[in-house]
N, C-alpha and C positions, 0 to 999 in steps of 0.2 A: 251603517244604520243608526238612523238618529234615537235617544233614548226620549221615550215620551216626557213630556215635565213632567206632570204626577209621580214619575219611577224613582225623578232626579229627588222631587224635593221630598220626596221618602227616603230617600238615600240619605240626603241632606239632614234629615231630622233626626233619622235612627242613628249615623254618625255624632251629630251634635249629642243627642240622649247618653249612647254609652261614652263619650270623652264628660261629659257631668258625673254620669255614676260614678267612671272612675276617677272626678276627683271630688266626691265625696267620699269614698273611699278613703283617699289620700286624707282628708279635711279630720276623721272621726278618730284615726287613728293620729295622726298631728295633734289634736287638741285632746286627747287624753293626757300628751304631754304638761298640759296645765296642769293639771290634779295631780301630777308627778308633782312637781316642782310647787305646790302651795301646801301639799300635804305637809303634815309634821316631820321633820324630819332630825330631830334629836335620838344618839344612838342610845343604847339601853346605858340605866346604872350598873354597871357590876357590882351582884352581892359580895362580900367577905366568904372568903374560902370556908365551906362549910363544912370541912374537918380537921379535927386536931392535928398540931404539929407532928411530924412520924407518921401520924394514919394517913397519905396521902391515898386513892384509889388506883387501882390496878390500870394503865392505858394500856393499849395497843396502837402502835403507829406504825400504818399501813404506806407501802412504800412504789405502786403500781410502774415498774417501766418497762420499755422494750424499747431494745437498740437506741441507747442513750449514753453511749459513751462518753460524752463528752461533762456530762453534767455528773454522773450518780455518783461520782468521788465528791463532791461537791455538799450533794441533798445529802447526802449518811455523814460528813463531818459536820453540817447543821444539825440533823436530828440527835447524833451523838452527844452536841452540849447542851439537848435541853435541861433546863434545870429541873428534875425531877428524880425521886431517890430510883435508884440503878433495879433495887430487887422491886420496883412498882412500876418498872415499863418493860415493855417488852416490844421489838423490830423486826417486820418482815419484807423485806427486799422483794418484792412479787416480782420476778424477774419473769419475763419473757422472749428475750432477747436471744437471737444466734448464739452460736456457743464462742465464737471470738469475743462479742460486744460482753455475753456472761461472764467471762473470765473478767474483766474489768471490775465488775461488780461483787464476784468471788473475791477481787484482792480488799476495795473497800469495805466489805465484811470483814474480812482477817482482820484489817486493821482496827477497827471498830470494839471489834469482838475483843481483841488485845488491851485492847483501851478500859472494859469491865462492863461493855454493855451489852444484853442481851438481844444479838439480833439472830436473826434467820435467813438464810437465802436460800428461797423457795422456787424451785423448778418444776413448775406443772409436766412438763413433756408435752404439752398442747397449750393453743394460743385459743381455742374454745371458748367462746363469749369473751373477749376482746379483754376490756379493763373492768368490766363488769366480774365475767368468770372469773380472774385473777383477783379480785375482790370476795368475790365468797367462796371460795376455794382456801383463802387465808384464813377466813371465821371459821372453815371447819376445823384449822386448825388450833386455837386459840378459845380459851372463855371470859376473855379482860371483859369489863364491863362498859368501858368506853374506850372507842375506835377514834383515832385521829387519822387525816388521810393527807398524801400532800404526791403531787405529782414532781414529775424528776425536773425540771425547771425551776422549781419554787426552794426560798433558803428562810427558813423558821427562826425568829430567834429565841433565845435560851429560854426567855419565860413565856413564850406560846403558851404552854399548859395551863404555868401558874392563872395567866392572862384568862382563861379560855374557859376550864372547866367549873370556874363560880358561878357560871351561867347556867350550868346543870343541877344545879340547887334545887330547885324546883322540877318535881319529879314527869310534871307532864313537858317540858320540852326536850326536843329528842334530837334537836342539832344546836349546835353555834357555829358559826359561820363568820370567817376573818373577811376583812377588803384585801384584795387584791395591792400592791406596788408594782413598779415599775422600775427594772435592773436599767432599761437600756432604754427609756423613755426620750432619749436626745439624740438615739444613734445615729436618725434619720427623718423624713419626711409621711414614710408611711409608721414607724412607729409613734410617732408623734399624732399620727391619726388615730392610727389605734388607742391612745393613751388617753385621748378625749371620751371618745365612744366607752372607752373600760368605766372611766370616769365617773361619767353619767349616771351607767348601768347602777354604779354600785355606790356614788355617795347620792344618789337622787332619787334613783329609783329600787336599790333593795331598801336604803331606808324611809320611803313614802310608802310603800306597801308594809313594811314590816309596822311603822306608825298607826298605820289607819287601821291593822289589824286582821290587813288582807295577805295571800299564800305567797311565800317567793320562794325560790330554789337555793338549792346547796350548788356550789358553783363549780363541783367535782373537784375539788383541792381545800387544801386550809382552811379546813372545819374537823368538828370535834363531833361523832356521832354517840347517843347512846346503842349498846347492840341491842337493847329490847325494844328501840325502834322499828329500828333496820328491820329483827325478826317477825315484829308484829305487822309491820306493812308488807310483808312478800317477801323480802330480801332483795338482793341484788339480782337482775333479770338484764337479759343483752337483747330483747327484741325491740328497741332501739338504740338509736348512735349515740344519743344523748341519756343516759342511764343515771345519771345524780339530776336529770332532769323529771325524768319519771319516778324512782323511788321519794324525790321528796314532794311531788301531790300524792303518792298513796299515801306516805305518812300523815300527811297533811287531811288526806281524808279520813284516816285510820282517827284522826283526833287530836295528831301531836301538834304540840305547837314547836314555831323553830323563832330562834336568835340572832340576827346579824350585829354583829360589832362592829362599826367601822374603822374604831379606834385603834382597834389591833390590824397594823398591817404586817406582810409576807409577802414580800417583792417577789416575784419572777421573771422571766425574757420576756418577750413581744416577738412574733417572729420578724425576721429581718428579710424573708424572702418572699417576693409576690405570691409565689407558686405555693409556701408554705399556709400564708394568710389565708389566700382563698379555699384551701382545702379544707384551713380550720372551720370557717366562716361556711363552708359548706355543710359539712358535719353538724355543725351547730343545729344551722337552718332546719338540714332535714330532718336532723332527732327531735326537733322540736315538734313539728308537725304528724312525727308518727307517734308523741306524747301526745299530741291532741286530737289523733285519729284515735287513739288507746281509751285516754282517757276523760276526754271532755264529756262522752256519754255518763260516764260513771258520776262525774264534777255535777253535769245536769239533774242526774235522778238523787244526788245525796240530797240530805233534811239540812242546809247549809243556807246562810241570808243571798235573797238573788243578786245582793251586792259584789258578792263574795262567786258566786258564779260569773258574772258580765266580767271582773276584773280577771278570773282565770281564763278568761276565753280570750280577751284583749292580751294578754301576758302570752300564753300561748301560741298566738295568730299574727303576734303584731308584724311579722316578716313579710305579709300577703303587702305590704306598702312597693316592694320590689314587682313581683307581678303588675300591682296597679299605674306603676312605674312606666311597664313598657307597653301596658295600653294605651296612655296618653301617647307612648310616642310613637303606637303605629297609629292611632289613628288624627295624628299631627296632620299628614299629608294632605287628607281629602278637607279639613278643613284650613288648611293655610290655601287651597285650589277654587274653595267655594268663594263666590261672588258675594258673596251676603258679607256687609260693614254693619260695625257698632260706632254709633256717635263714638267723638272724641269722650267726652265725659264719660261716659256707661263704662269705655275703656279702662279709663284712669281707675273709678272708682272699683272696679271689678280685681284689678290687680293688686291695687290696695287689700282691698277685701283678700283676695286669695293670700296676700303676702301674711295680712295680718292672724288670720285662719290659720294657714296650710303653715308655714316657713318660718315664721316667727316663734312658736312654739318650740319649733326643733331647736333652732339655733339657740335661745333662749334655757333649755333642758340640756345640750352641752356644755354651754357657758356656764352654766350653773353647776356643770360637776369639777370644770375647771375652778371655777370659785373657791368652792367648799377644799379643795384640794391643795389649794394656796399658790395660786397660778394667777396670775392678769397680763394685763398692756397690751400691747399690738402682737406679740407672739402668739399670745393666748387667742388674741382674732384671727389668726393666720391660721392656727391649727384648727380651729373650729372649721374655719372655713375648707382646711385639707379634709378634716371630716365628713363634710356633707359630702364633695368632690367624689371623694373614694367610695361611697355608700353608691352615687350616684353609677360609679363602673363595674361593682359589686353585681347590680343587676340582672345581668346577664347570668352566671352562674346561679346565683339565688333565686331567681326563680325555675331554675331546675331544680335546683334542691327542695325548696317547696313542693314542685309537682311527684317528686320522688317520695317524699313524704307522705303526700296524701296517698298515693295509688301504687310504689315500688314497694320492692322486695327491702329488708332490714337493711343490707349489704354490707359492705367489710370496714371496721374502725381505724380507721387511718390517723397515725399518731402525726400531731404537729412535729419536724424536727428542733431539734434542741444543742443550741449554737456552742455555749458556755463559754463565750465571748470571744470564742474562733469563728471565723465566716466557711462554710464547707458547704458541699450542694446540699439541695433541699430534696430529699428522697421521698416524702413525704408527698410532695408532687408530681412526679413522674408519670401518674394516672390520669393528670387534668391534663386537660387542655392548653395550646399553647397561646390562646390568646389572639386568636381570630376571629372569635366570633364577637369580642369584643372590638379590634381594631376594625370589623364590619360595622362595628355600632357605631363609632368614631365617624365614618364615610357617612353613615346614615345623620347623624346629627349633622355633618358641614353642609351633606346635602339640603337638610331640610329650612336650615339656616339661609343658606340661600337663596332658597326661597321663598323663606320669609320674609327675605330683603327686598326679593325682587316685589312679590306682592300689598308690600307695606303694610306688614303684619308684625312690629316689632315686641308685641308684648311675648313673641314665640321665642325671641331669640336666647334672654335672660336661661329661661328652663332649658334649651340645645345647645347653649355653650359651655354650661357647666356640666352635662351630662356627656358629650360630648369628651370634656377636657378628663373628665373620672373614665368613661374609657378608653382613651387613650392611656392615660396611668397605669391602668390594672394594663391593659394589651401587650402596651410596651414594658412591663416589668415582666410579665409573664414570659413573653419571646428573649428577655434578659437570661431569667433565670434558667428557660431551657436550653440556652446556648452555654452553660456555665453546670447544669445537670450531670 
């Protein structure tokens, strides 16, 4: 049965329509990356320690792990030499870990505790609200006035403190917030990815937001909290995955204002396993969006400048670029099959256009974190470009996690594994998938490739080869790491 023309060239329109939507979609969220990248980005001055020599302030240094043997000897001989007097800190091991992995962490306390420093090793008997519950389960324990937090990856050095708490000077900010390092930034080709994208995040865009004035988050590690924050915005809550993601917009609507330092860094791992990355990246994803399922209504009705709104909803949504992703590439097919040509010109100019739009932006907002970071040459190109690659096979998983977010259930926090510069499976993974629906994707882009060749539609090929080559990456690291699981 033949389809009437009017049906086709409706078909034809409604397809052309949503492949535009979605890539202005693509386009709104790309060129925010500009105002990343122009805004001010000078970290703060650190005041002078604003108490007397001896009067140093009471911390607590919160220590969240489970089943991390391999590192918490590690994190407890950092946190042990920070430089801060002994009767003004006090350390709590939030252990949640089996009781094999706990014994590990029982001898690292002995030893610790040997050494003159007050630590704790705390056994809830439940894993109840994830790293959340084992975070405020420690405050009930404890009345120090300010919380330092650092995940079992992360190595502090001695003057964190000193470094850190002059920024609490000023009674209305109720975090500081260190950058991120990288231990194993060279391991490999996906850390090397990751190390871009971390980059970005945190010398471009915590410090353009933090500039202009606008909310960014505590990045759940190596930050310094005050507790009459924490207490004043809720406290710590596990009804999502990403919980230093939502405690700091309540703060941040509660009134506080927060700190990022760039200048102070705290190296940690990158994971070294597909199956670990994606899991983290999942998590990420999804606690993000049931932060903004949470709290974006609350973001909209506060008495707050709508600038200050538009940029928390971009902040919080920006992951919807992965959904819009795999619109373009379903509905790649029916227009690489439609009849209808663009002049030569309209072509050129269009792709231009889109590159200079859509692509250009991004690539320009990583390069820019490698920059600031003190990175260049052709390496620094290469990485970028394993960057985009990886995001692009990310995809698939990510917009699951998105769609989990808006509409699932909170589900279970699944901790990144932590190497400590041993290679061992990634347990951490075992839950995901083994990377077929991404080496599906992989088939899907040669196919569409090809027929973009056969049709002489080359400006298709550019966006399916590198989407294309990112799923195969992730697919084939995944089926890696499950055969080594």
């Amino acid at each position: 049965m033949l389809t009437p023309s009017w049906l086709a060239d409706a078909s034809s329109a409604l397809v052309a329509a949503a492949y535009t939507a979605g890539q202005l979609g693509l386009l709104a969220y790309a060129s925010h990356r500009w105002w990343l990248i122009r805004a001010r980005s000078r970290g703060p001055v650190a005041p002078a320690p604003w108490w007397r020599a001896g009067e140093e302030p009471a911390v607590l240094v919160q220590l969240p792990v489970r089943d991390e043997a391999a590192v918490v000897g590690r994190l407890v001989a950092a946190v042990a030499a920070l430089d801060w007097p002994r009767d003004r800190l006090r350390v709590q091991l939030l252990d949640d870990s089996g009781e094999a992995v706990a014994a590990v962490g029982a001898d690292a306390v002995a030893r610790a505790r040997a050494a003159g420093l007050q630590i704790e090793h705390v056994r809830r008997g439940s894993r109840h609200g994830f790293k959340a519950g084992a975070l405020a389960h420690g405050l009930l324990q404890s009345s120090e006035p300010y919380v330092a937090v650092f995940d079992a990856d992360f190595v502090p050095a001695p003057d964190f403190l000193r470094r850190m708490l002059p920024h609490l000077a000023d009674s209305r900010v109720g975090l500081v917030q260190a950058r991120w390092g990288h231990l194993d930034r060279d391991a490999g080709a996906l850390s090397r990815a990751q190390a871009v994208l971390l980059d970005a995040h945190l010398y471009v865009e915590q410090t353009a937001r933090q500039g202009a004035g606008c909310w960014f988050n505590f990045n759940g590690t190596a930050g310094v909290w005050r507790r009459a924050c924490i207490e004043h915005a809720g406290g710590w809550q596990h009804d999502t995955l990403t919980e230093d993601l939502d405690l700091s917009y309540r703060a941040q609507l509660a009134g506080w204002r927060f700190v990022f330092d760039p200048g102070v860094e705290v190296p940690a791992e990158l994971p070294q396993d597909m199956r670990a990355f994606r899991s983290q990246q999942h998590r990420w994803v999804k606690g993000a969006f049931q932060t903004a399922r949470k709290l974006l209504p609350r973001v909209w009705a506060a008495r707050i400048p709508a600038r200050l709104k538009l940029e928390a909803t971009v902040h919080l949504t920006a992951n919807l670029v992965y959904p819009l992703l795999l619109v373009l590439l379903a509905l790649m097919a029916p227009l690489l099959m439609s009849g209808e040509r663009w002049p030569v010109w309209a072509l050129i100019a269009s792709q231009v256009a889109l590159f200079g739009v859509g692509t250009l932006p991004v690539v320009w907002f990583l390069a820019e974190g490698q920059r600031r970071a003190g990175r260049g040459g052709a390496r620094t190109a290469a990485d970028v470009a394993l960057a985009l690659v990886l995001c692009g096979g990310l995809a698939w998983s990510l917009t699951r996690a998105v769609a989990e977010g808006l509409w699932g259930a909170t589900g279970e926090f699944v901790r990144t594994p932590k190497w400590g510069g041993v290679r061992q499976a990634a347990a951490a993974g075992r839950r995901a998938g083994g990377g077929m629906a991404e080496l599906a994707g992989t088939a899907l882009c040669a196919t569409l490739a090809a027929l973009a060749w056969l049709h002489a539609r080359p400006e298709a090929l550019p966006f399916l080869l590198a989407f294309g080559a990112g799923s195969a990456w992730v697919g084939l690291g995944l089926r890696r790491a499950a055969r080594t699981a």
